[in-house]
C-alpha positions in Angstrom: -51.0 -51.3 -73.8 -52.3 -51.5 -70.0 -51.6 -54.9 -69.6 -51.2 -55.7 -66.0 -48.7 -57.6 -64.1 -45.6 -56.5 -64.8 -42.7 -56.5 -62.8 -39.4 -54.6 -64.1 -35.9 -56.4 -63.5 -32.9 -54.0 -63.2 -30.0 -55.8 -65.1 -27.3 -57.6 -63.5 -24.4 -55.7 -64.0 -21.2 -57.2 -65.5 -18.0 -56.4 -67.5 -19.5 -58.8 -70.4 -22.9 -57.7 -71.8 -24.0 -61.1 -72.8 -23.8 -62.8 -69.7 -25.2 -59.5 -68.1 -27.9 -60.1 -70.5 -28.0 -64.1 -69.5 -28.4 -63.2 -66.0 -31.5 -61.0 -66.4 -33.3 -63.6 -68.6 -32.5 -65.9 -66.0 -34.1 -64.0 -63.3 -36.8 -63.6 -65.4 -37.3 -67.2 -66.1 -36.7 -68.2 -62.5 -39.8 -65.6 -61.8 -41.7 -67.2 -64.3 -41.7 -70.7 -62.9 -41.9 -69.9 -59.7 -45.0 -67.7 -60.2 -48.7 -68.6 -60.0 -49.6 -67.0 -63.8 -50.1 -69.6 -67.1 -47.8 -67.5 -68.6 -45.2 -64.5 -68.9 -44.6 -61.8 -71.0 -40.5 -60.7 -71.1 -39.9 -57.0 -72.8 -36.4 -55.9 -73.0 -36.5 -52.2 -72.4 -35.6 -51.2 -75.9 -38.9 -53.1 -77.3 -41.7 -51.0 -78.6 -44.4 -51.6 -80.7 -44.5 -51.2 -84.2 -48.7 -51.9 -84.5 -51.4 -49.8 -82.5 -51.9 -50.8 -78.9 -55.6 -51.4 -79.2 -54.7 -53.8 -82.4 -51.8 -55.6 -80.4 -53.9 -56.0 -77.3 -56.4 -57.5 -79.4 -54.0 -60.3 -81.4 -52.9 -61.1 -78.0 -56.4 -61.8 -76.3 -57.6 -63.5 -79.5 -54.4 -66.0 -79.6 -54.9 -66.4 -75.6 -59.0 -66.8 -76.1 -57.7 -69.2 -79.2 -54.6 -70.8 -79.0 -54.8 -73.8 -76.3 -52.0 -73.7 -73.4 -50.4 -76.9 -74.9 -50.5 -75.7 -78.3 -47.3 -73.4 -77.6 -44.1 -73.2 -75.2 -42.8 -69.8 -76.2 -44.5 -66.8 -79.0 -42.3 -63.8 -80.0 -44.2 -60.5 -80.2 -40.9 -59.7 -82.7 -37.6 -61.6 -83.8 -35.4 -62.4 -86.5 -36.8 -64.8 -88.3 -34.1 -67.0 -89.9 -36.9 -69.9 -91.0 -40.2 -70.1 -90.4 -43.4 -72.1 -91.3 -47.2 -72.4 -91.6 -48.9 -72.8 -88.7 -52.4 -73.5 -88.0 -53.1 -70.4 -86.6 -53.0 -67.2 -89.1 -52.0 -65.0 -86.5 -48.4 -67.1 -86.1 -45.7 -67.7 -87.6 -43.8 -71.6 -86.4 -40.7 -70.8 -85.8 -37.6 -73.3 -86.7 -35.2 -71.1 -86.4 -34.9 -67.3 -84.8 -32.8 -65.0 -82.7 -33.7 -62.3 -80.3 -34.6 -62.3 -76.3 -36.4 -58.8 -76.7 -40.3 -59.6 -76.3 -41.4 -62.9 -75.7 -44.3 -65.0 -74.4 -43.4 -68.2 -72.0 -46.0 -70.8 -71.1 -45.5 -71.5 -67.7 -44.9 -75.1 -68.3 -42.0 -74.3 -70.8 -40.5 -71.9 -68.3 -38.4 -74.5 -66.6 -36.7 -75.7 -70.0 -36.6 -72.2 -71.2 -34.7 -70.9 -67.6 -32.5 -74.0 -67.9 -31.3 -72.8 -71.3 -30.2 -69.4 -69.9 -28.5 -71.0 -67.3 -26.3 -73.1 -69.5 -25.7 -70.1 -71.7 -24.7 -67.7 -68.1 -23.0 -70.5 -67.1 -20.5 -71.0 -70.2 -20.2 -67.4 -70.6 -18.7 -66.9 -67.3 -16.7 -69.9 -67.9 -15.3 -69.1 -71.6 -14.9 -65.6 -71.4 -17.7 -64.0 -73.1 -17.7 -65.7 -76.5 -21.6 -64.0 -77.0 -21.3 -65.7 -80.9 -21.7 -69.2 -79.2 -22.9 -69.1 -76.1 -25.9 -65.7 -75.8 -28.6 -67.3 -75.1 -30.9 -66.9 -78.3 -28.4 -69.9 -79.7 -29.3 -71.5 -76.9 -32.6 -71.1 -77.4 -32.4 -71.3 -81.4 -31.6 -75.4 -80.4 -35.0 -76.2 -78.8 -37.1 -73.9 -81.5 -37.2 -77.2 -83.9 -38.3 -79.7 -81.3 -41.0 -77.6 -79.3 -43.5 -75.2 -79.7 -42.3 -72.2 -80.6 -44.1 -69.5 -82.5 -44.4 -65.6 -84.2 -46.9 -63.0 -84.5 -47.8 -62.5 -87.7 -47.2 -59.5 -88.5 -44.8 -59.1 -85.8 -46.1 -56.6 -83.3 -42.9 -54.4 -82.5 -39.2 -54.0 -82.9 -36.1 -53.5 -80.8 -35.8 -50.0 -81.4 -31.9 -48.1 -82.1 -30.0 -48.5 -78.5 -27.1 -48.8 -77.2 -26.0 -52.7 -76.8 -24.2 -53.9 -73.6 -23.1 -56.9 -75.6 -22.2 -55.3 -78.8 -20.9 -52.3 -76.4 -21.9 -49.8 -78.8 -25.4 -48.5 -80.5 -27.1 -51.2 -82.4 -30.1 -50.3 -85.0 -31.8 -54.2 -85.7 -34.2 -53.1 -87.7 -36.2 -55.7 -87.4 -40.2 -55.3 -87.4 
């Protein structure tokens, strides 16, 4: 898309994929607050886009040129949408309740809450022994989508394409657009 700014993170290596995956977002989220920028863009490397670049660059300038920084904490350019609402923007979706780390927008003033999330969910990992069906961090982040801002492109704007899964430990099609 030619966006600027972006800064790739090499995954922290470990025996358990989610808390390898927890320790990324955490370094992430820890770059994120500690940066100058209003907000941050996170792409796993197994995102890609689903829409035409020129079209995606375009939703994402209008919702930044229209969308005022304390009207959202966090937008997914894709997820799993479990429930969703109205919101009064046409190009989102208001998210209640989702799942996915794979493309995501943080406000800078949500990164905080959204880094100390991660860090509970690394932290529990490490200390119960990878249980990734409670403690990855998308259900740690599915308990704040009811009480803050969180939101969807709609229509979503790419997919996690088929890939090999560090926490599933094998290849993993979502097929979710």
């Amino acid at each position: 898309m030619g966006a600027p700014g972006f800064d790739i993170i090499k995954a922290i290596p470990h025996s358990c994929g989610a808390l390898e995956c927890a320790l990324s977002h955490v370094v992430a989220m820890q770059m994120c607050a500690d940066s100058d920028a209003a907000a941050c863009r996170v792409l796993e490397d197994d995102f890609e886009l689903t829409v035409d670049p020129d079209a995606a660059r375009a939703l994402l300038d209008r919702f930044f040129d229209e969308v005022p920084d304390a009207g959202w904490d966090v937008v997914y350019l894709r997820s799993n949408v479990i429930v969703d609402r109205a919101s009064p923007h046409a190009m989102l979706r208001r998210i209640v309740n989702a799942q996915t780390a794979s493309a995501y927008i943080v406000s800078k003033h949500y990164a905080p809450k959204h880094l100390t999330a991660y860090i509970k969910s690394a932290s529990l990992l490490n200390q119960f022994g990878c249980n990734k069906d409670l403690f990855a961090i998308d259900r740690f982040t599915m308990a704040l989508q009811p009480f803050d801002k969180w939101f969807v492109f709609h229509p979503k704007l790419g997919k996690q394409r088929k890939d090999f899964s560090d926490i599933e430990q094998l290849t993993v099609d979502h097929n979710m657009r």
